[in-house]
N, CA and C atoms as an extended XYZ file, in Angstrom:
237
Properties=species:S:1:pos:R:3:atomname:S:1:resname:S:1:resid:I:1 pbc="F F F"
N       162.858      131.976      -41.035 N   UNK     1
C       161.741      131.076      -40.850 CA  UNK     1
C       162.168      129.960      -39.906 C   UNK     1
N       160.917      129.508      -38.971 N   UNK     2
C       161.407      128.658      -38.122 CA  UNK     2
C       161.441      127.189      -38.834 C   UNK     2
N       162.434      126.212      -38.402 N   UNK     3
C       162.601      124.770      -38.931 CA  UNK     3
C       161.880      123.853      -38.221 C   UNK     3
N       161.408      124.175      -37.386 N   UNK     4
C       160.586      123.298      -36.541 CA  UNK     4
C       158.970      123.490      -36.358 C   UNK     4
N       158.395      122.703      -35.936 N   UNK     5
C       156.503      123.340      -35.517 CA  UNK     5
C       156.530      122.162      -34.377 C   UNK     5
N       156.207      123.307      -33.177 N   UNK     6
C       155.545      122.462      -32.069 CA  UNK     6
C       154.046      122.211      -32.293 C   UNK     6
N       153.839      120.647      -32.302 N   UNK     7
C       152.756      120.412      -31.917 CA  UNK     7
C       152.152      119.765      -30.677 C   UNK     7
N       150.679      120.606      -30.193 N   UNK     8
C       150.474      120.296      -28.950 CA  UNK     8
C       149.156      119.842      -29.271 C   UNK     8
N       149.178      118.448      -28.778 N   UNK     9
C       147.913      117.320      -28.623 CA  UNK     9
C       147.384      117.130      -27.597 C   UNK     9
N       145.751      117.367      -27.700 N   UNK    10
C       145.085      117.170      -27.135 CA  UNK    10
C       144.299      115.797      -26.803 C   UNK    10
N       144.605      114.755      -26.080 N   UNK    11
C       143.724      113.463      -26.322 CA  UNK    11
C       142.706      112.923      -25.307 C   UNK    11
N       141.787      112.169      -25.270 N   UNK    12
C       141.314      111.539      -24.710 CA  UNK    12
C       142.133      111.205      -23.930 C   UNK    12
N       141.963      111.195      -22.225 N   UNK    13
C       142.520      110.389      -21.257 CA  UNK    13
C       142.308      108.562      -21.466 C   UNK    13
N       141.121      108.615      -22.043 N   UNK    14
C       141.086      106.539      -22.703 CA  UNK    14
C       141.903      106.641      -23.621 C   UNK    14
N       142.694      107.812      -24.692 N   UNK    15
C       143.284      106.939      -25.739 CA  UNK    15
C       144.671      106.512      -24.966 C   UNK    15
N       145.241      105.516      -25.965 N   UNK    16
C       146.892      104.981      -25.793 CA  UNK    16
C       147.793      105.744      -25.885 C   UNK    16
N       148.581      106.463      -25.522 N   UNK    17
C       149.892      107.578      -26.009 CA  UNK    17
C       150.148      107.614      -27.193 C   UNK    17
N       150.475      106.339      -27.500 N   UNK    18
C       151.024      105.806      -28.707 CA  UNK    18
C       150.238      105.890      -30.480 C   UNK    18
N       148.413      106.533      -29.846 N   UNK    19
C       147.490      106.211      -30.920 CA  UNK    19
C       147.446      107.526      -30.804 C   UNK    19
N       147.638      108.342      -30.026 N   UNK    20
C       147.514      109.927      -30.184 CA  UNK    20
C       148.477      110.498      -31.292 C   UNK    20
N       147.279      111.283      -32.024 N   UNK    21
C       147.626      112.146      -33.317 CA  UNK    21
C       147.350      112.945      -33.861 C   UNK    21
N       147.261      113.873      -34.994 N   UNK    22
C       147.072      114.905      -34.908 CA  UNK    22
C       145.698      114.209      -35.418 C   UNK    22
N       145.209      113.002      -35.892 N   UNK    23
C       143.957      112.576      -36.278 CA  UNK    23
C       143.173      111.971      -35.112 C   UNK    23
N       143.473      111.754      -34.498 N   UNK    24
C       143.014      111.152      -33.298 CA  UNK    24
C       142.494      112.193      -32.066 C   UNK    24
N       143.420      113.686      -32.150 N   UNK    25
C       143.387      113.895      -31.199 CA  UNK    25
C       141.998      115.114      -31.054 C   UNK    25
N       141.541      115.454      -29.722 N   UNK    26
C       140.348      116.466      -29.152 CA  UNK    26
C       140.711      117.992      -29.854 C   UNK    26
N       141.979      117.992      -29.470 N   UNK    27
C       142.532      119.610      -30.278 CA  UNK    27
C       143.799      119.593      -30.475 C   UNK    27
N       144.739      120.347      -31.449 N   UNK    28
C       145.916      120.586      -32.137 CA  UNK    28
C       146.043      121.715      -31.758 C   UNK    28
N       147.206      122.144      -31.464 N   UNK    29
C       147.736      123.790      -31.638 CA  UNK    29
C       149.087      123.634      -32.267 C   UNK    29
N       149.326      124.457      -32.959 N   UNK    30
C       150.506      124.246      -33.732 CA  UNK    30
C       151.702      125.521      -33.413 C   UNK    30
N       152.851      125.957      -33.487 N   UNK    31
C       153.478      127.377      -33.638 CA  UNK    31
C       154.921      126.631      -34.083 C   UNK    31
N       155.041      127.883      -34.597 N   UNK    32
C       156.700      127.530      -35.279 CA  UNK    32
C       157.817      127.983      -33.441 C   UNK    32
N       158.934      126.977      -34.058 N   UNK    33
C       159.766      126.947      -33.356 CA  UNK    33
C       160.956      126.996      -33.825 C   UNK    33
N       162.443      127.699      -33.291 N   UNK    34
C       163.552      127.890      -34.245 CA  UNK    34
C       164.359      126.536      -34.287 C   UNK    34
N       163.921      125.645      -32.567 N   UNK    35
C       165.107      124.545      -32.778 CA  UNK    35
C       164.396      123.509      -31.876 C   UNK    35
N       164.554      122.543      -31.768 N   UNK    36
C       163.966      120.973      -31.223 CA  UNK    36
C       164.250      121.315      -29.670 C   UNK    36
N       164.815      121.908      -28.994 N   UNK    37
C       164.814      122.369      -27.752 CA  UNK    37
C       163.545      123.604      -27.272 C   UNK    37
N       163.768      124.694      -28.720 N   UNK    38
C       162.640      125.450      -28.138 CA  UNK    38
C       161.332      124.718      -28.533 C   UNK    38
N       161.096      123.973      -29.509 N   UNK    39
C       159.842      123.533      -29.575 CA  UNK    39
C       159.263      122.481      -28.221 C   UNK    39
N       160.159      121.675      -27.391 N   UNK    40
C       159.825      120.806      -26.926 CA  UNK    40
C       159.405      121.966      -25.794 C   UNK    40
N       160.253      122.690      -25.024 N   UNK    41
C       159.660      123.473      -24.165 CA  UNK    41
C       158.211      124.561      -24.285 C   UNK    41
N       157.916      124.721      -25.612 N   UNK    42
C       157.111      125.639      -25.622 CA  UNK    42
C       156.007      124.878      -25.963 C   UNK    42
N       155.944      123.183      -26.123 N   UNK    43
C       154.465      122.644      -26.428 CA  UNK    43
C       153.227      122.921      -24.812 C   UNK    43
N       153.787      122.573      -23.706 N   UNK    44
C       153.013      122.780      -22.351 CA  UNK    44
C       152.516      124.200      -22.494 C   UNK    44
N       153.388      124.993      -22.857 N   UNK    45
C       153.177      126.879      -22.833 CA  UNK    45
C       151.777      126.862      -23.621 C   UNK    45
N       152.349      126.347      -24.679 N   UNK    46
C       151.090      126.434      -25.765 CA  UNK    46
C       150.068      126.400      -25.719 C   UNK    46
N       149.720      124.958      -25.212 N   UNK    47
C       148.996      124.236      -24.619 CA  UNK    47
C       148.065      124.814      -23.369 C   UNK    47
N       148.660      125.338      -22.469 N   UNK    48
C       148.164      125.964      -21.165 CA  UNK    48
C       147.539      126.893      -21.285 C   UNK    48
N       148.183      127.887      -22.315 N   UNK    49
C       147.556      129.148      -22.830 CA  UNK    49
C       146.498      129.484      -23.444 C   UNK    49
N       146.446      128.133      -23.730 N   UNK    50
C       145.482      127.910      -24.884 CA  UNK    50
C       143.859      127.959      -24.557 C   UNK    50
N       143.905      127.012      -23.304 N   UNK    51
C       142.740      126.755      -22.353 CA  UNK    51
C       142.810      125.185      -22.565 C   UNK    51
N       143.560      124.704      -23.653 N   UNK    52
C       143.229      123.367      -24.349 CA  UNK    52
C       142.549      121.927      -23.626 C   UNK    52
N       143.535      122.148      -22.416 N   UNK    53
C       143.571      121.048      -21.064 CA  UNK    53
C       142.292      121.219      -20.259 C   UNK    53
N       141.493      119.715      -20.610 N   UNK    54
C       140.282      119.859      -19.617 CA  UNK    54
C       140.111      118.973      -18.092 C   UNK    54
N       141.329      119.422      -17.676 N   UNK    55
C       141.260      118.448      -16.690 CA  UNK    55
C       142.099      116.927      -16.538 C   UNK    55
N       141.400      115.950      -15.623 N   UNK    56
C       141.855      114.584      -15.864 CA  UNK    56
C       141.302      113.673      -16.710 C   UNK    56
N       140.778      114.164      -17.647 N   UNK    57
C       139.776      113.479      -19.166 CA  UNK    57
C       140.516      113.769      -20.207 C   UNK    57
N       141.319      114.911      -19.968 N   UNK    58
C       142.714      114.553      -21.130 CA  UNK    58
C       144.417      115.089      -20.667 C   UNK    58
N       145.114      114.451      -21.921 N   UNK    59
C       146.367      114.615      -21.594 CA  UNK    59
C       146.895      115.510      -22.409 C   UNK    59
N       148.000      115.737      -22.052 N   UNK    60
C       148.997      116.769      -23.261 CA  UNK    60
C       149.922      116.006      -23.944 C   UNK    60
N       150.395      116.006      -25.299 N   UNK    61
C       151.175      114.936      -26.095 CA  UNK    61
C       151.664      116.099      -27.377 C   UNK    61
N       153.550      116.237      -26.906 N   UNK    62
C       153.408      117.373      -27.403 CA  UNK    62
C       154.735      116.575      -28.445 C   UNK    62
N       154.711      117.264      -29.755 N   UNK    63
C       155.232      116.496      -31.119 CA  UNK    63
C       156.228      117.523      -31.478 C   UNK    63
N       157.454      117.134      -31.732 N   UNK    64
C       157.849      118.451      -32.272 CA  UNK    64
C       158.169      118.000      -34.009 C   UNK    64
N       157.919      118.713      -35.420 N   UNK    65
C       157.748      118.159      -36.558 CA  UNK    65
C       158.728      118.965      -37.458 C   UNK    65
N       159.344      118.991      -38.304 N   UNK    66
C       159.963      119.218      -38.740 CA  UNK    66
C       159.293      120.120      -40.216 C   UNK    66
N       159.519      121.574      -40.452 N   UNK    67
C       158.930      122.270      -41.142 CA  UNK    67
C       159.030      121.612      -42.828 C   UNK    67
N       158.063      121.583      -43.330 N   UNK    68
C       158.172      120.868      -44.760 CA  UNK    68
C       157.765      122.007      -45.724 C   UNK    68
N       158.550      122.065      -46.027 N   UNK    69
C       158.661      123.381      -47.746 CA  UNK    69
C       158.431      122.748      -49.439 C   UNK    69
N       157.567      123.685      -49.764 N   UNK    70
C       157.521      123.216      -51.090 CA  UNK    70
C       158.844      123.142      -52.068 C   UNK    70
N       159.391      122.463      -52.952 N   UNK    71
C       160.346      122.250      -53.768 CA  UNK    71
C       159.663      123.784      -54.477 C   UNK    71
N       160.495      124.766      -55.042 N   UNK    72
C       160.428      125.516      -55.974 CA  UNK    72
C       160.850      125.320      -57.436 C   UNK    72
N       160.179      125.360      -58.703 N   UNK    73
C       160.940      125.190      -59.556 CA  UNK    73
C       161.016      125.977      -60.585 C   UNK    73
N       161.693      126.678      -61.314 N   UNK    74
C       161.960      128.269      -62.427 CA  UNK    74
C       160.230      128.012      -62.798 C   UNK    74
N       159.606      128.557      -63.480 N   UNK    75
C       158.425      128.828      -64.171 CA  UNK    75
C       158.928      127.775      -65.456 C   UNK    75
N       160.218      127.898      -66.062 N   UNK    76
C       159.711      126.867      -67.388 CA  UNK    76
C       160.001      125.661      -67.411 C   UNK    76
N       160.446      125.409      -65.884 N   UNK    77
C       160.349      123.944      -65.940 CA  UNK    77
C       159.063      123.155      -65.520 C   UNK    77
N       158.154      124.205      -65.104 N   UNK    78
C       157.101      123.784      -64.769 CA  UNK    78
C       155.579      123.497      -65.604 C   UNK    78
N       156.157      123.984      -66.636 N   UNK    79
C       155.107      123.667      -67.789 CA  UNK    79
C       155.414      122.210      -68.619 C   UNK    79
């Protein structure tokens, strides 16, 4: 399983860099990535492929996040 998820943001060309999010933003694409190198390169790929980019009305703002797993716990500790 990959440890990473590229995320590729879609924003308003008016928003701030800094306010762009996955709540903020026009569109999200997400894919797993094995390491912080391949994710950073494969957010533009993503992105491009996608159709996501409309021009000079928005930008690309690409996140790379760190995969979050549920804690597992035996069945009887869970009752």
């Amino acid at each position: 399983m990959a440890d990473f998820l590229t995320v590729a943001l879609v924003c308003a060309g008016t928003l701030a860099a800094p306010d762009c999010s996955r709540d903020t933003a026009l569109d999200v694409a997400v894919a797993p990535a094995p390491t912080p190198m391949a994710c950073l390169m494969q957010g533009e790929t993503l992105a491009a492929s996608s159709g996501l980019l409309r021009g000079s009305e928005t930008y690309l703002k690409v996140a790379c996040e760190r995969r979050r797993t549920a804690a597992l716990r035996p069945a009887a500790e869970a009752q």
